[in-house]
N, C-alpha and C positions, 0 to 999 in steps of 0.2 A: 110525383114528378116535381121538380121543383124548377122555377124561373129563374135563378143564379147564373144561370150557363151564360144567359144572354146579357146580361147588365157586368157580369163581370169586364167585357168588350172593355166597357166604359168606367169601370170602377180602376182598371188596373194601368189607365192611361198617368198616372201620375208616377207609378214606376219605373218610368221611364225619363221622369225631368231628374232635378237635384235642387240641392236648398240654395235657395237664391240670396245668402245669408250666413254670418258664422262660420268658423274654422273647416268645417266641411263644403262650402258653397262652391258649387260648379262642380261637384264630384259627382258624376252619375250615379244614381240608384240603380239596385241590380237588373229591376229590368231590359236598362238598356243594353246591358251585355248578351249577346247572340246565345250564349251558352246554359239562359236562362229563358229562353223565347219558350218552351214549355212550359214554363210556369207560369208568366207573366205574358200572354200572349204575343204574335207580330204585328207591330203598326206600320203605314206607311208614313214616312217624313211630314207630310200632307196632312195627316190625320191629327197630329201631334202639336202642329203648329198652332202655339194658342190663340184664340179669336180675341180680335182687338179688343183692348183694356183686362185682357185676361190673363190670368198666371201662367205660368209653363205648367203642364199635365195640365191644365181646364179646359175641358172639351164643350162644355156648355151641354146646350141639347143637340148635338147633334145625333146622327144613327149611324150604327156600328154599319160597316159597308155591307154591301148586296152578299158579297162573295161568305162572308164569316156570318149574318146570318141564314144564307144556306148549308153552311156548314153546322149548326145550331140547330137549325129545325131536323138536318137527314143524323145529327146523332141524339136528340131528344126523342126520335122513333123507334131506337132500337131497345 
């Protein structure tokens, strides 16, 4: 079994900012497009918002919500 499932939550919040910098800056990474919410998981607005003095996609420590890891623990049992 591997722990991946659950820290991905958190690993893959940055695919959803953009470079804040350079010829690409302000162009969304693909995660933020709906049509990649499988890959890249759904965040809320809320979640995403970076904590003060923080970058965009830095989530700090925070914890992947109640809802996702219930969803994590009922398919790490199958």
């Amino acid at each position: 079994m591997s722990e991946h499932l659950a820290y991905s939550y958190l690993w893959w919040t940055v695919s959803h900012a953009s470079d804040a910098t350079g010829p690409m800056a302000g162009v969304p990474y693909d995660g933020a497009d709906p049509q990649y919410a499988d890959l890249y998981h759904e965040y809320s607005k809320e979640f995403l918002t970076p904590e003060p003095g923080g970058r965009a996609g830095a989530v700090g420590r925070r914890e992947a919500p109640l809802s996702w890891r219930q969803t994590y623990f009922a398919v790490s049992r199958t």
